[in-house]
N, C-alpha and C positions, 0 to 999 in steps of 0.2 A: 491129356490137356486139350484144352481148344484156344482160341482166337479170341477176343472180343476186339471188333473194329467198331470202336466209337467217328459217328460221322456228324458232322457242324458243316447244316446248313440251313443257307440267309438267304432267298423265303427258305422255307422246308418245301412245302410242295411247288410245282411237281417233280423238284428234286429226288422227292423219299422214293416217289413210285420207281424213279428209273432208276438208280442206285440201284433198289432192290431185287430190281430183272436184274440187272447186269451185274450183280455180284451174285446171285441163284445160279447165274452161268458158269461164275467163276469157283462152284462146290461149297457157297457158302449155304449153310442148312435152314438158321432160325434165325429169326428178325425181331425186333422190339423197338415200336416206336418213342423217341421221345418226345418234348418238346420243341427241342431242335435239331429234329433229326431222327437218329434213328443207327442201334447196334447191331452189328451181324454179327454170327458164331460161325466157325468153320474147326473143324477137326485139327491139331495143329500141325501136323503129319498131310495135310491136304495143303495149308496153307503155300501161295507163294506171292511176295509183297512186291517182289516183280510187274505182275499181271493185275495187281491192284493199283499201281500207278501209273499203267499204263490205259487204263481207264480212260476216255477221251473226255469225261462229262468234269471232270476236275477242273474244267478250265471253260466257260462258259459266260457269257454276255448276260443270260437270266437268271443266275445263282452266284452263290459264294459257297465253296465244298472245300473241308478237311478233314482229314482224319489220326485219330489217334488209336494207338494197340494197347492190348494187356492179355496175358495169359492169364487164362479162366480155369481152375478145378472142374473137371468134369462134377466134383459130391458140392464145389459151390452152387452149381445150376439155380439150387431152389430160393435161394437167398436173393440170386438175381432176378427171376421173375417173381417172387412173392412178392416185394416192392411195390410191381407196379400191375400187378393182376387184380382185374376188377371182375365181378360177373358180366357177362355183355347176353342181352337181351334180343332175341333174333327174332322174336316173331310173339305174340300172346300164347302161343303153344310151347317154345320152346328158349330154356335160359343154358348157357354154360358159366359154370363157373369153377372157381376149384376145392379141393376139401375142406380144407379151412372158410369157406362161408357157408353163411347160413343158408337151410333153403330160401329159396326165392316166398314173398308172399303177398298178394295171394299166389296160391300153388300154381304150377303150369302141368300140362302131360307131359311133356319133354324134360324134366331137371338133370340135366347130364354133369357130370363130376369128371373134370378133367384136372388129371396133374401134367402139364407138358412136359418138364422136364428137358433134356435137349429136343424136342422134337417139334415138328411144325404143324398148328394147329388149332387155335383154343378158340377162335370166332373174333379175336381183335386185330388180326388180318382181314382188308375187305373181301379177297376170294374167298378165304374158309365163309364166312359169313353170306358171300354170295352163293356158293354149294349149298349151304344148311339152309339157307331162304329158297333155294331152287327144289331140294329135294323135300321140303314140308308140303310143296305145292303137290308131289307126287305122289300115285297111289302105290305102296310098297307091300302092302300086306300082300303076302304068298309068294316073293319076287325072289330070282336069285340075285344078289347083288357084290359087285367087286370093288373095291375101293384103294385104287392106284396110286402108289405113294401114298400110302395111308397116316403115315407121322405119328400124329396122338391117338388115329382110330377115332378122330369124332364122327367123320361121316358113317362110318360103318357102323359105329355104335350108333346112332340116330335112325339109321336104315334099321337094325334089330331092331331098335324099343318100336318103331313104326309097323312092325310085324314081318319083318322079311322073314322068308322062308329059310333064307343060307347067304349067309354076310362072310366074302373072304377079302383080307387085306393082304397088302403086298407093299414093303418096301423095300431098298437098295440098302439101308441103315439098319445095323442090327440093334444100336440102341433105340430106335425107332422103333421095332417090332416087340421090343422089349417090353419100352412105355407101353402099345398101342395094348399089351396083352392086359397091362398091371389097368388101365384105363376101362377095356372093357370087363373086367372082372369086377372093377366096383361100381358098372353102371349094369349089373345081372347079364355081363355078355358073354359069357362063359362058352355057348357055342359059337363065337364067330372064330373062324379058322384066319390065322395069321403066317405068312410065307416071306420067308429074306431072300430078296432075287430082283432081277429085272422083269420087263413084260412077257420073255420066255416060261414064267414061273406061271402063267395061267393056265400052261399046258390044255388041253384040250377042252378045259371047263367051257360052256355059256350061261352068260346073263343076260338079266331083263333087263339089267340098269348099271350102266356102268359110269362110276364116277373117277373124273380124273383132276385133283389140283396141283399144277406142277409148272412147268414154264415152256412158252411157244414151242421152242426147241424140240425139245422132251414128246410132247405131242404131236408136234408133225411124224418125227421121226416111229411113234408107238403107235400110232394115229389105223394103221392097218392091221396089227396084232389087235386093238380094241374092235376094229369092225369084225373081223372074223370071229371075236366072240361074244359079238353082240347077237342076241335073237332077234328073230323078226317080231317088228313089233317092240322091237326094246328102245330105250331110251338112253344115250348118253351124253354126262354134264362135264365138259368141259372147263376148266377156268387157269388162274394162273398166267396172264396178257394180256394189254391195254388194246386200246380201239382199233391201233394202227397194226395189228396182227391179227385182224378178224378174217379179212380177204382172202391170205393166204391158208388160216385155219380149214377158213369154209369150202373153200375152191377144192382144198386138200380130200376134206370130208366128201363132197360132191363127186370127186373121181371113184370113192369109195363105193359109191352108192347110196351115203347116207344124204339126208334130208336136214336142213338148216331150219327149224324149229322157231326157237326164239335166241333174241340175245337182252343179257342185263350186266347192266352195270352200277359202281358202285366207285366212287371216287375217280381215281385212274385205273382201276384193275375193271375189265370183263367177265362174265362169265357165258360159254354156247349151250346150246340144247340141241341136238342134232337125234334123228329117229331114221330107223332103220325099216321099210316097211315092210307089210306081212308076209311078204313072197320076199324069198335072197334072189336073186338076179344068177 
């Protein structure tokens, strides 16, 4: 069973954006925005309503914030994102959308078929959508690529169709790796390897490009497992954190060695590009 935490709030932004760190902190997995507002899911075995009211942002001078519960069917999933799943358009190259629509037309190179299912992903979050706009920019053909906290596998599927050499995903969620597999198999992703684990699970591998969408925290903390298997010369895209956690992102990245690139954004959520150059130190 999981969670569904219905949230009411008056404005919505930039309410939705922080809610949605701060409850990514608190184990909750999937987001879905509404009109006014916006649902999280969490496992319900993870759930504790303590730590949800304890929340500081409930009570603010800029907003009006409520919320309400309901135990969710994991086999309901689909019913609650069919609803409100539209294709989302990320670039003239490339569309996701999910089974049930048509292709996109006219055609794009990129038509990726995602079922999310519990998992995080599909390009109607502005990070995913920031990662898929950052990595179209990049050249991928022949690359090895990693895709950290992978969720749905769009990034990594998008890295294949783009011609990676060896696409592996990695999540903490085994229904996550579950999705990401059934995901890449009906967009021909059939070789991308998929791992259930933390950042210890990249064992000794390197890439040219590693992408990471997940929450400040998360990345500071993984922030030196990614450099060490980043190549020289590689590239990785960070996202998953608003403006006010760039400094310490980059400061972070900087002690590493890497190189602060570019930064984009996208509502309230960021995304980094940090490069590692051709000689390791």
């Amino acid at each position: 069973m999981y969670i569904g935490c219905t949230l009411e709030l008056i404005p919505r932004e930039p309410a939705a954006g922080i809610f949605t760190a701060v409850l990514a902190e608190l184990g909750f997995e999937s987001f879905e925005d509404t009109e006014t507002g916006l649902i999280a899911y969490i496992k319900e075995a993870d759930f504790d309503e303590a730590s949800l009211r304890q929340i500081p942002y409930w009570k603010s001078d800029a907003w009006q914030a409520s919320y309400t519960l309901e135990r969710i069917p994991v086999q309901n999933w689909n019913a609650v994102w069919e609803a409100d799943y539209h294709p989302i358009q990320v670039s003239d190259l490339c569309v996701v959308r999910a089974p049930f629509h048509n292709p996109p037309e006219p055609p794009v190179t990129y038509d990726l078929v995602i079922a999310p299912k519990m998992s995080f992903g599909t390009g109607h979050h502005e990070t995913t959508w920031l990662m898929l706009s950052a990595l179209l920019e990049k050249t991928v053909s022949g690359k090895r690529v990693l895709d950290m906290g992978c969720g749905t596998g769009v990034l990594g599927i998008l890295a294949h169709r783009m011609g990676a050499q060896q696409v592996i995903g990695i999540d903490i969620d085994a229904w996550s790796v579950e999705n990401a597999r059934e995901n890449a198999d009906r967009n021909q992703g059939e070789s991308i390897e998929f791992r259930l684990g933390e950042a210890d699970s990249i064992g000794e591998d390197h890439f040219d490009l590693i992408l990471a969408n997940i929450n400040k925290n998360i990345l500071l903390d993984q922030l030196p497992r990614y450099a060490k298997a980043l190549e020289p010369g590689g590239v990785l895209l960070l996202s998953g954190f608003y403006p006010a956690d760039i400094q310490d992102l980059t400061d972070a990245a900087t002690a590493l060695g890497l190189k602060h690139e570019n930064t984009l954004q996208q509502g309230a959520w960021c995304a980094l590009e940090l490069s590692r150059s051709t000689h390791r130190s």
